[in-house]
N, CA, C and O atoms as a DFTB+ gen file, in Angstrom:
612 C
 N C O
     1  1      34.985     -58.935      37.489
     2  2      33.926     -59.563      36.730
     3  2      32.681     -59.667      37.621
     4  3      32.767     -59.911      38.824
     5  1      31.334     -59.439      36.874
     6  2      30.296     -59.702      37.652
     7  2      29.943     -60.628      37.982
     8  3      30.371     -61.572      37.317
     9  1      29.213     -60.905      38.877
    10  2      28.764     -62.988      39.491
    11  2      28.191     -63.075      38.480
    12  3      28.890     -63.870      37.851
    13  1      27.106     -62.712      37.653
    14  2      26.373     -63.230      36.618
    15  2      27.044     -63.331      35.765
    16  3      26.397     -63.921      34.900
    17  1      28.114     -63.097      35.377
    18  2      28.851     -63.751      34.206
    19  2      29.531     -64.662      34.729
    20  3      29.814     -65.574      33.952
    21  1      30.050     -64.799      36.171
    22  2      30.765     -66.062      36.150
    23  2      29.239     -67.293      36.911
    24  3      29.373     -68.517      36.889
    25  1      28.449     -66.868      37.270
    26  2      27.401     -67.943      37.570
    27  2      26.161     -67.609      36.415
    28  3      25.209     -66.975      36.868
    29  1      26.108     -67.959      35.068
    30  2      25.564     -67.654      33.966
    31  2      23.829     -67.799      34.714
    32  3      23.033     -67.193      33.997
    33  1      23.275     -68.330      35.720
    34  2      21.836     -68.697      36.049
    35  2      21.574     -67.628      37.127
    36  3      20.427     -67.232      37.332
    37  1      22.567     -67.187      37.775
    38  2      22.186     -66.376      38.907
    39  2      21.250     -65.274      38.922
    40  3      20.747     -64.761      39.922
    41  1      21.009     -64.860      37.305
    42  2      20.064     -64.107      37.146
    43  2      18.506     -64.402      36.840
    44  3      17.492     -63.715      36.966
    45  1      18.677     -65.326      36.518
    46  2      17.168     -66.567      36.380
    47  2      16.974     -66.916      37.585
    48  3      15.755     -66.895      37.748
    49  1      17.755     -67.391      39.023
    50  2      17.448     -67.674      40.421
    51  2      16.716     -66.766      41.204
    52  3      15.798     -67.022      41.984
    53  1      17.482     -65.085      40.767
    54  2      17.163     -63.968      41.098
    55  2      15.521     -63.986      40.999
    56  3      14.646     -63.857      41.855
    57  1      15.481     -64.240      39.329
    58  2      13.762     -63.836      38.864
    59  2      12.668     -65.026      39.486
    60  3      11.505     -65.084      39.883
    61  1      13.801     -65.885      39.301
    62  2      12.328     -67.075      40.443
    63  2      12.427     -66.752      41.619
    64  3      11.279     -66.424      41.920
    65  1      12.971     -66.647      42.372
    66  2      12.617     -65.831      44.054
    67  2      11.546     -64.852      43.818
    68  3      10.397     -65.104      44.181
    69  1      11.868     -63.696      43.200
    70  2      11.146     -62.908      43.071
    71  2       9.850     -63.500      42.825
    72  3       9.004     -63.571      43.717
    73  1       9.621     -64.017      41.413
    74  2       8.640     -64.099      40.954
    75  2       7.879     -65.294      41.957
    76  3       6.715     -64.905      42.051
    77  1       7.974     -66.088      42.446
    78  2       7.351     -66.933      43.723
    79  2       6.890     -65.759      44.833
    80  3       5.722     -65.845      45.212
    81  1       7.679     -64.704      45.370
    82  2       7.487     -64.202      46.569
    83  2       6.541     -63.140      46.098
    84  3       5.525     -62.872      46.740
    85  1       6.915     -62.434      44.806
    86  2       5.395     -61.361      44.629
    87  2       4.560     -62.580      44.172
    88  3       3.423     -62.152      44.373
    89  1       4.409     -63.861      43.672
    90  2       3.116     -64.593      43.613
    91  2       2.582     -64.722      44.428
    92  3       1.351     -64.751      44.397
    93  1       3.165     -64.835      45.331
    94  2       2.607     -65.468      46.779
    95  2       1.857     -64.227      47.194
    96  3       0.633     -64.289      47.309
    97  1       2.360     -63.361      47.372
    98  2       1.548     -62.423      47.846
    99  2       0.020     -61.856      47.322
   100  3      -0.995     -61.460      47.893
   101  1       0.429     -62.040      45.962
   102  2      -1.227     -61.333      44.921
   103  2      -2.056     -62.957      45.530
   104  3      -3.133     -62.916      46.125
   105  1      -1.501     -63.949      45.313
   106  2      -2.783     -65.008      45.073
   107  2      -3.216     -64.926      46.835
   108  3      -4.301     -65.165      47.367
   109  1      -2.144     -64.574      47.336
   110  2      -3.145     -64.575      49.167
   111  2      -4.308     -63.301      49.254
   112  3      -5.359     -63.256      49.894
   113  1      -3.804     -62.494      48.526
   114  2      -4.427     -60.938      48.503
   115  2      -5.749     -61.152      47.206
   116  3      -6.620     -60.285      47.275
   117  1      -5.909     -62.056      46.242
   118  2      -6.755     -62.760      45.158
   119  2      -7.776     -63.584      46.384
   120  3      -8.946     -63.428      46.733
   121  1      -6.974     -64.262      46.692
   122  2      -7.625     -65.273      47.657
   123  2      -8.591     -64.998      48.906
   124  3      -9.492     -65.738      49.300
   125  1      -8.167     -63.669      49.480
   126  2      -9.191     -62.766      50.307
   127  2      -9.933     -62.068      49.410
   128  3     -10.964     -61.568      49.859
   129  1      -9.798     -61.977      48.791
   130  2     -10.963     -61.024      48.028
   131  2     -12.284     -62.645      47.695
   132  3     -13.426     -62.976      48.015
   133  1     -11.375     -63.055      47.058
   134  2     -12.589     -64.150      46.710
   135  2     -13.359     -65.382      47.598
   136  3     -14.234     -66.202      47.320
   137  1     -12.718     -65.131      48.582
   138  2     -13.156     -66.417      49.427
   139  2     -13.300     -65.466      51.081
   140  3     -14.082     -65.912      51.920
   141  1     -12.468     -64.160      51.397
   142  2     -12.789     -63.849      52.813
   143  2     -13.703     -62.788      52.557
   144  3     -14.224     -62.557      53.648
   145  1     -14.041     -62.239      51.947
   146  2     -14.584     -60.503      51.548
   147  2     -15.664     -61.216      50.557
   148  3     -16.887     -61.102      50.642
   149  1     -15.028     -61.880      49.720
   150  2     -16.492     -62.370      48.625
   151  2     -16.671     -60.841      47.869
   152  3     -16.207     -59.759      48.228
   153  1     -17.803     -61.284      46.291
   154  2     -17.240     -60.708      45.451
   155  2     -18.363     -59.308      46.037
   156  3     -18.221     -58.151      45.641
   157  1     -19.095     -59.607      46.710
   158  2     -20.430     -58.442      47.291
   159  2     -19.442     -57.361      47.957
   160  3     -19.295     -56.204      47.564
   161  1     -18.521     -58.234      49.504
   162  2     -18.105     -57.053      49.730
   163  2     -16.706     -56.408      49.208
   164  3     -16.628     -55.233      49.566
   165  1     -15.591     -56.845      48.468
   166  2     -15.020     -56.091      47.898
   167  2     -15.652     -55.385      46.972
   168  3     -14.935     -54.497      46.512
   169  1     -17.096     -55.453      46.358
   170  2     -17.858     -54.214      45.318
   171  2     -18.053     -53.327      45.912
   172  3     -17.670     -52.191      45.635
   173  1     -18.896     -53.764      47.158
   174  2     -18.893     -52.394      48.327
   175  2     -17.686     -51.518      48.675
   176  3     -17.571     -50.293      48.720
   177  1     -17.066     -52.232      48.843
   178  2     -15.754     -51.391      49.090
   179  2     -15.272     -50.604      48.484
   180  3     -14.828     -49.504      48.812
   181  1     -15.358     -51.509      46.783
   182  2     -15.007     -50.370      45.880
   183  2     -15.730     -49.205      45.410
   184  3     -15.291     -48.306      44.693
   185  1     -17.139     -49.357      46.006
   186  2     -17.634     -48.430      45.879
   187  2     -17.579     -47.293      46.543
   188  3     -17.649     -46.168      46.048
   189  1     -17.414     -47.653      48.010
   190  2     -17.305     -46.626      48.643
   191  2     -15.701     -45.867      48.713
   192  3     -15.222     -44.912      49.324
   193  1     -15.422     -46.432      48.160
   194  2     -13.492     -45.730      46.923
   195  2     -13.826     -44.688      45.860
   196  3     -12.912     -43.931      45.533
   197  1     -15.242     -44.524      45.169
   198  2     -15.016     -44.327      44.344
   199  2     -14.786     -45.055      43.054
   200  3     -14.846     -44.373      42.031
   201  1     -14.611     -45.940      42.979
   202  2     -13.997     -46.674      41.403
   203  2     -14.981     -46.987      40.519
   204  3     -15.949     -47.684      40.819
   205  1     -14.727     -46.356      39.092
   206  2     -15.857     -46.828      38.322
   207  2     -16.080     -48.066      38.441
   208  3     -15.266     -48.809      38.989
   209  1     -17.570     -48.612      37.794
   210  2     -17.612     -49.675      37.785
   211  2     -17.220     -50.876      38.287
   212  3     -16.722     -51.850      37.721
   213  1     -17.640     -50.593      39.942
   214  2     -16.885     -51.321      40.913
   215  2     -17.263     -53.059      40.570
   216  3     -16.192     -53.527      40.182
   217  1     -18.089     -53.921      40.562
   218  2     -18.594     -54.598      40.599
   219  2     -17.571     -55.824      39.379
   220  3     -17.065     -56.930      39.565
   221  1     -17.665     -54.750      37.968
   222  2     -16.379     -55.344      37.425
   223  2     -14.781     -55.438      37.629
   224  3     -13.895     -56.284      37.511
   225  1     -14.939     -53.923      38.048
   226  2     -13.237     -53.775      39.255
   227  2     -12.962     -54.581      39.903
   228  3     -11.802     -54.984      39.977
   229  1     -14.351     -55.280      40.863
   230  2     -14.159     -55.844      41.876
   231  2     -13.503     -57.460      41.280
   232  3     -12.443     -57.939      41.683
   233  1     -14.325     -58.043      40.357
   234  2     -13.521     -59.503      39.786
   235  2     -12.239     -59.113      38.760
   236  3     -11.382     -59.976      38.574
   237  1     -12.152     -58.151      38.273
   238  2     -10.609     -57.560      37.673
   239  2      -9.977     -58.138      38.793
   240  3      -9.641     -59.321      38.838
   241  1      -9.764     -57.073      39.967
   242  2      -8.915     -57.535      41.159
   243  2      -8.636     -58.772      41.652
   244  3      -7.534     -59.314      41.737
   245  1      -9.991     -59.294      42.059
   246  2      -9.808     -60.720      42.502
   247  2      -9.124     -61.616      41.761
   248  3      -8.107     -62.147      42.206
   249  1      -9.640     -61.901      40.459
   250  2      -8.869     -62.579      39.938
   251  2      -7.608     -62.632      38.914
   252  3      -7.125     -63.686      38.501
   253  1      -7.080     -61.133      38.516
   254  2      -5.957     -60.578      38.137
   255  2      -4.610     -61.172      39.438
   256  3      -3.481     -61.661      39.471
   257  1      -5.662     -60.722      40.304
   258  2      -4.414     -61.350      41.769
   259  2      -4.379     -62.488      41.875
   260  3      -3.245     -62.968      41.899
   261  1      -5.387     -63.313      41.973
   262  2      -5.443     -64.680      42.337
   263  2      -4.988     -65.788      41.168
   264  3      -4.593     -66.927      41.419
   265  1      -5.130     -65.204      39.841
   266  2      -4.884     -66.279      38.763
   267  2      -3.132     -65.390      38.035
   268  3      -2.241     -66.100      37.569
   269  1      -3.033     -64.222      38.086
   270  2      -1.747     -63.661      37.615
   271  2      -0.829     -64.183      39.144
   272  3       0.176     -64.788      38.769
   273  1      -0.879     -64.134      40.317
   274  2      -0.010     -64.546      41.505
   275  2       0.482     -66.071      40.698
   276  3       1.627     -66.475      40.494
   277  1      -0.923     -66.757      40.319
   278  2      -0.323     -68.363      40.018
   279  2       0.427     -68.079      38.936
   280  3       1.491     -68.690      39.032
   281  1       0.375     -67.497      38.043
   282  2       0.754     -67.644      37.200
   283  2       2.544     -66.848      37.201
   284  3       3.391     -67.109      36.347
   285  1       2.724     -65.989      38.243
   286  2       4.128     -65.611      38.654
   287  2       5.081     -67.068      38.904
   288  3       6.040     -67.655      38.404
   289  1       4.117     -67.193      40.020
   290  2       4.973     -68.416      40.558
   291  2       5.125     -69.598      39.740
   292  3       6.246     -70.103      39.815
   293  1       4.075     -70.329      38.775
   294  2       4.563     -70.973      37.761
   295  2       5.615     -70.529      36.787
   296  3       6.357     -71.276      36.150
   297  1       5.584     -69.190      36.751
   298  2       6.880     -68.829      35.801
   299  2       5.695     -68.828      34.381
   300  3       6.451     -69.024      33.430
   301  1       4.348     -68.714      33.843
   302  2       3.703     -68.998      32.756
   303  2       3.365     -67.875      32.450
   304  3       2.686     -67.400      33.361
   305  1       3.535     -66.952      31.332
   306  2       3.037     -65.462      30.830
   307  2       3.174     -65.055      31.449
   308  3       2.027     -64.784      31.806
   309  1       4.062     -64.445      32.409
   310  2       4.454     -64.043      32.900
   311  2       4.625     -62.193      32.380
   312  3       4.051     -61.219      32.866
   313  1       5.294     -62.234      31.623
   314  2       5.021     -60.769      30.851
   315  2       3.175     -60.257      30.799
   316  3       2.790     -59.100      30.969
   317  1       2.683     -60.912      30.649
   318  2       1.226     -60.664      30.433
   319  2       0.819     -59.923      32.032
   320  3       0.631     -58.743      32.327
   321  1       0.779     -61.445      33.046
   322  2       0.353     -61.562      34.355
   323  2       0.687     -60.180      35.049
   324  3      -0.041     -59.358      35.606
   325  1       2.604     -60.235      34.720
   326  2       2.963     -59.191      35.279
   327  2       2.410     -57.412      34.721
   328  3       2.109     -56.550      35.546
   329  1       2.392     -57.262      33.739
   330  2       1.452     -56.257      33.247
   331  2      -0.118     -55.685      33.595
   332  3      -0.568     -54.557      33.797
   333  1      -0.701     -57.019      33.560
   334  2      -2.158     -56.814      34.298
   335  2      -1.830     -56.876      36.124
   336  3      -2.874     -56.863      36.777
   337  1      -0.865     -56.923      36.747
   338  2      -0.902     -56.830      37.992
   339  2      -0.282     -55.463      38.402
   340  3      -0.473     -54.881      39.470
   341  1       0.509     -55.047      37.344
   342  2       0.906     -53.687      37.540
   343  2       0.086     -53.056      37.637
   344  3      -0.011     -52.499      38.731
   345  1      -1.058     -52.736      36.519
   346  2      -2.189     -51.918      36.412
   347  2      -3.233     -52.382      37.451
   348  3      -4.182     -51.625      37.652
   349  1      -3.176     -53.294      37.988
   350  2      -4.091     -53.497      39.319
   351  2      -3.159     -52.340      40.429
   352  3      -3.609     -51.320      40.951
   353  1      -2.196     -52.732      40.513
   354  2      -1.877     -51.550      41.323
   355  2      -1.399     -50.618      41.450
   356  3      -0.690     -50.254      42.389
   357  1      -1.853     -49.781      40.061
   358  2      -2.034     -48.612      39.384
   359  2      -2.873     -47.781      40.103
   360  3      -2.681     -46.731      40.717
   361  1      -4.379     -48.854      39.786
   362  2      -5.628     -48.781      40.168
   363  2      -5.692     -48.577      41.916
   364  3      -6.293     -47.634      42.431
   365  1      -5.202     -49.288      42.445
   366  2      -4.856     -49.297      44.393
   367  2      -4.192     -47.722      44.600
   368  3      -4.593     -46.710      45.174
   369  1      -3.536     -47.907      44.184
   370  2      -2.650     -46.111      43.930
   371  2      -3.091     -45.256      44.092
   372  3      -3.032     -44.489      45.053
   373  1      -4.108     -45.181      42.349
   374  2      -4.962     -44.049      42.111
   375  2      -6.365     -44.099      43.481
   376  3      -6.511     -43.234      44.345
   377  1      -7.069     -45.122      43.340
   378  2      -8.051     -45.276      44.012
   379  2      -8.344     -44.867      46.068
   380  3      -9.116     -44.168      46.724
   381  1      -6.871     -46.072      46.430
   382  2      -6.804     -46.011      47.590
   383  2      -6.148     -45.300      48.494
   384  3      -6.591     -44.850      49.550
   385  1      -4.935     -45.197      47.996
   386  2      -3.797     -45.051      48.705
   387  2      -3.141     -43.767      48.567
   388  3      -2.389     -43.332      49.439
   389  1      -3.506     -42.924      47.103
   390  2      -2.612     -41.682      46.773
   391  2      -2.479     -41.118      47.836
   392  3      -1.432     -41.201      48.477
   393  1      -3.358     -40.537      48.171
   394  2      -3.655     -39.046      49.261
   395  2      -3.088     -39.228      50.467
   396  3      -2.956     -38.199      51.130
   397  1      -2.585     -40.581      51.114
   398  2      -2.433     -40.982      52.467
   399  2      -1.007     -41.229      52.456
   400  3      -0.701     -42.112      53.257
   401  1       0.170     -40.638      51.676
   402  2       1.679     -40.348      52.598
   403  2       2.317     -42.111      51.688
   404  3       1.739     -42.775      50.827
   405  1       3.405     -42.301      52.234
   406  2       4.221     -43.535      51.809
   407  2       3.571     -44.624      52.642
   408  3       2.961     -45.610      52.229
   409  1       3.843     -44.222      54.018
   410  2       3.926     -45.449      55.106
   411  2       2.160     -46.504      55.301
   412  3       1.169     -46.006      55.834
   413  1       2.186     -47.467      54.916
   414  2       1.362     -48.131      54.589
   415  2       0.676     -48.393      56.251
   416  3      -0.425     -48.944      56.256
   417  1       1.023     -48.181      57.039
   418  2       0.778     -47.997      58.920
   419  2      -0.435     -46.918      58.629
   420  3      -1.468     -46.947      59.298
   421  1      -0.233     -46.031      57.647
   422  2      -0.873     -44.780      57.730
   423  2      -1.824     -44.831      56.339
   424  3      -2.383     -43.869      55.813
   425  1      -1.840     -45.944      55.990
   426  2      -3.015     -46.099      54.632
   427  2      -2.283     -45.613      53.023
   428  3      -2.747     -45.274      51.935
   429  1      -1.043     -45.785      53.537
   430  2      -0.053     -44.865      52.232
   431  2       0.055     -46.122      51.281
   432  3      -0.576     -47.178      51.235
   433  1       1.107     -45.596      50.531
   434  2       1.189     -46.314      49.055
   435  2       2.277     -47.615      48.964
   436  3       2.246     -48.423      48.036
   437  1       3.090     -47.668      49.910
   438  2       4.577     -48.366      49.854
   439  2       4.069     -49.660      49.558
   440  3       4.640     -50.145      48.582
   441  1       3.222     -50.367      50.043
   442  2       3.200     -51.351      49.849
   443  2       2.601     -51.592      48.214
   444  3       3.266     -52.297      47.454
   445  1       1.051     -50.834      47.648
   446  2       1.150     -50.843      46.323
   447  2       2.618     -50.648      45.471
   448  3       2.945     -51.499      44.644
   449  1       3.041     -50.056      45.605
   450  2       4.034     -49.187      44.492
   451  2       5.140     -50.506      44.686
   452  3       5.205     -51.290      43.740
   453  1       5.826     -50.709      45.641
   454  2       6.545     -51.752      45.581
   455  2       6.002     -52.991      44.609
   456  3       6.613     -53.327      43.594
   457  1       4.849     -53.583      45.028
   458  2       4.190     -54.764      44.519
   459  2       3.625     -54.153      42.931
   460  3       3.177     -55.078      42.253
   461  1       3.569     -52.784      42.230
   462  2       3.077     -52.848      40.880
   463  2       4.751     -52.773      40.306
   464  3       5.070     -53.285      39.233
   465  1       5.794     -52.016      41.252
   466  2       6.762     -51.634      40.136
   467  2       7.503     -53.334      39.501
   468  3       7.701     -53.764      38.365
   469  1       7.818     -54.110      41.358
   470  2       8.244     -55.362      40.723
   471  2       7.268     -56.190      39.723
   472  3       7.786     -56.691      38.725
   473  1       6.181     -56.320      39.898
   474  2       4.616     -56.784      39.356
   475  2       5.608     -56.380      37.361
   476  3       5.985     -57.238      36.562
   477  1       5.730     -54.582      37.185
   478  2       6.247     -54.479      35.897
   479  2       7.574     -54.976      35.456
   480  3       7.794     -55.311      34.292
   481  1       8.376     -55.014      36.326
   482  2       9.990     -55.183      36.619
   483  2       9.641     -56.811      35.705
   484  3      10.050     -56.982      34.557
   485  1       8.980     -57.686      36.331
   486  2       8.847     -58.850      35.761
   487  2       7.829     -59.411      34.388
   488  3       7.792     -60.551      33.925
   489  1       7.060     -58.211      33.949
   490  2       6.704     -57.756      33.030
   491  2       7.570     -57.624      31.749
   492  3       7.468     -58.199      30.665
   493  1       8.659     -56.475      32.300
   494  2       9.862     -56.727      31.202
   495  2      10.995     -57.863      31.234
   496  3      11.533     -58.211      30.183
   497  1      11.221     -58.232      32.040
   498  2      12.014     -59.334      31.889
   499  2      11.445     -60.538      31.332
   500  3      11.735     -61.032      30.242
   501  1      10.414     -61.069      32.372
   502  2       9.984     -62.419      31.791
   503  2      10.316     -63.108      33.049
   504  3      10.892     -62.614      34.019
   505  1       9.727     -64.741      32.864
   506  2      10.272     -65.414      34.017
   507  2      11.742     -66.233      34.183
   508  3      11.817     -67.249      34.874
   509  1      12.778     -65.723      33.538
   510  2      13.556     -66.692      33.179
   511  2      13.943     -67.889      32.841
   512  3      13.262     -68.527      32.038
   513  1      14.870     -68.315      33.275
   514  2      14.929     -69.822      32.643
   515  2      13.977     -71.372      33.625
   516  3      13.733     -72.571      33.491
   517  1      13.739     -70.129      34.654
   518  2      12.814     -71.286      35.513
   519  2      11.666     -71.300      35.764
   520  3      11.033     -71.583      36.781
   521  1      11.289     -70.846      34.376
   522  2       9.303     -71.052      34.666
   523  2       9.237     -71.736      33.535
   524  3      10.093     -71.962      32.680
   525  1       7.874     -72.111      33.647
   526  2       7.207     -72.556      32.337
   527  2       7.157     -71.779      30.833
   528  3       6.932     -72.398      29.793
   529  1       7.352     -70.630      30.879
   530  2       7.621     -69.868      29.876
   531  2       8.573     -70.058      28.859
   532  3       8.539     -69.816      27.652
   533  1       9.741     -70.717      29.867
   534  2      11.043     -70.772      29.116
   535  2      11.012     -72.314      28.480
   536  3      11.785     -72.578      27.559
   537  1       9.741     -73.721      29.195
   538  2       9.865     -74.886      28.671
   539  2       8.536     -74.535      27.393
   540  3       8.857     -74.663      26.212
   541  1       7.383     -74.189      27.677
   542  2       6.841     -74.217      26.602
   543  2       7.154     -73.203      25.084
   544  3       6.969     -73.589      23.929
   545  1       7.574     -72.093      25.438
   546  2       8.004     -71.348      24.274
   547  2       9.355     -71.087      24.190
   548  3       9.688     -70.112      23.517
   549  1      10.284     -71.812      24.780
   550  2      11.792     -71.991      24.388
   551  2      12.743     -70.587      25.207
   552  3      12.489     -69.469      25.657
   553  1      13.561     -71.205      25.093
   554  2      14.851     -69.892      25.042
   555  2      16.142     -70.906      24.864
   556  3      16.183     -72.053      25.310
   557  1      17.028     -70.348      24.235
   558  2      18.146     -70.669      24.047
   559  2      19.144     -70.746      25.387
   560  3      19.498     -69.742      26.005
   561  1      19.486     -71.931      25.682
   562  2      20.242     -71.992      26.883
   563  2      21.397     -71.721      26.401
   564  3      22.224     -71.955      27.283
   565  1      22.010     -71.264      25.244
   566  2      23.594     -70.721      25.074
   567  2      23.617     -69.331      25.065
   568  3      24.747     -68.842      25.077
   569  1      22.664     -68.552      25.047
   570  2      22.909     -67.366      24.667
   571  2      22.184     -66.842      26.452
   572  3      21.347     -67.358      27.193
   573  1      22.784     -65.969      26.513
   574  2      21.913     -64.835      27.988
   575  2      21.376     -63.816      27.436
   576  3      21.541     -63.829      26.216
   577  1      20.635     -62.681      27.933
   578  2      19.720     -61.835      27.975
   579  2      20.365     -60.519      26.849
   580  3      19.694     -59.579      26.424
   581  1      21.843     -60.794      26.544
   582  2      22.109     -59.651      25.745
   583  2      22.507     -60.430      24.697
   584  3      23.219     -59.972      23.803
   585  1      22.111     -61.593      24.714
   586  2      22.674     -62.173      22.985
   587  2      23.989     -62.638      23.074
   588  3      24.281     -63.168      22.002
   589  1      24.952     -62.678      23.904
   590  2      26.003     -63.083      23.835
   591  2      26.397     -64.611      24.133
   592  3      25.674     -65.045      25.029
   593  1      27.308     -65.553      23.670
   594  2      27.116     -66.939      23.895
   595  2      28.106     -67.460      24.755
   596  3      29.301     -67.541      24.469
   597  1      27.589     -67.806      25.806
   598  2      28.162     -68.085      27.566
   599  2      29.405     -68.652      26.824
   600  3      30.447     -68.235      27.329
   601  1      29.612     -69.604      25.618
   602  2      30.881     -70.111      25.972
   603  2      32.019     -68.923      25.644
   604  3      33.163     -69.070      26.074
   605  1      31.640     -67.704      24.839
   606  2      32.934     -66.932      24.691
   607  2      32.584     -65.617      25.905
   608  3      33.137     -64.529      25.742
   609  1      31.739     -65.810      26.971
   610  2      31.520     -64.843      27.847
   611  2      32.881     -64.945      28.891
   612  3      32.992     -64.168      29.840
């Protein structure tokens, strides 16, 4: 038998780790953009990337990271947050990082691609039973993720 059927939450513990540890990371990475770089020079930056319309790119980023990170770690829309943070680092991908190899030592992608795939990973799931998601718009604490009801699991 799998642990998640005999520890029915272990998969909701799973998604709050996660979802705290990629928060943490976008709102520190939100948080330099908006307070160490400021919104002038991440535009510059993005300009000299290439990216359309850097200037709006530039507060997309900042605050996609800085207000979707909070919103991981609260566990709140989470499906949303996580969606618009994927496509932020879609955007890092396409923009920054393609051309330069995996190893992020070397300007590569590992570190985007990791942070958009979990960013979507939690997109489709949701925040489980331990965010705010699950107190303001409900979930059924008898049933788990495939519909089945823990007491005949």
């Amino acid at each position: 038998m799998l642990p998640a059927r005999r520890i029915p939450y272990l998969a909701d513990v799973g998604l709050l780790v996660g979802r705290v540890a990629l928060g943490a990371i976008f709102i520190a990475h939100g948080w330099q953009k908006l307070i160490g770089t400021g919104h002038e020079g991440v535009t510059k930056g993005f300009e000299g990337m290439g990216i359309p319309l850097p200037g709006l790119a530039a507060h997309y980023a900042t605050w996609v990271e800085l207000v979707g990170g909070i919103a991981l770690v609260a566990g709140l829309l989470v499906p949303v947050a996580g969606l618009l943070l994927a496509l932020d680092m879609i955007g890092a991908f396409w923009f920054a990082h393609m051309g330069k190899g995996l190893f992020a030592s070397e300007g590569g992608y590992e570190l985007v691609l990791i942070l958009g795939a979990t960013a979507f990973l939690l997109a489709c799931t949701g925040s489980g039973r331990f965010g705010l998601d699950a107190v303001l718009f409900g979930r059924s604490e008898a049933r788990d993720r495939s519909g089945r009801d823990h007491a005949h699991v």
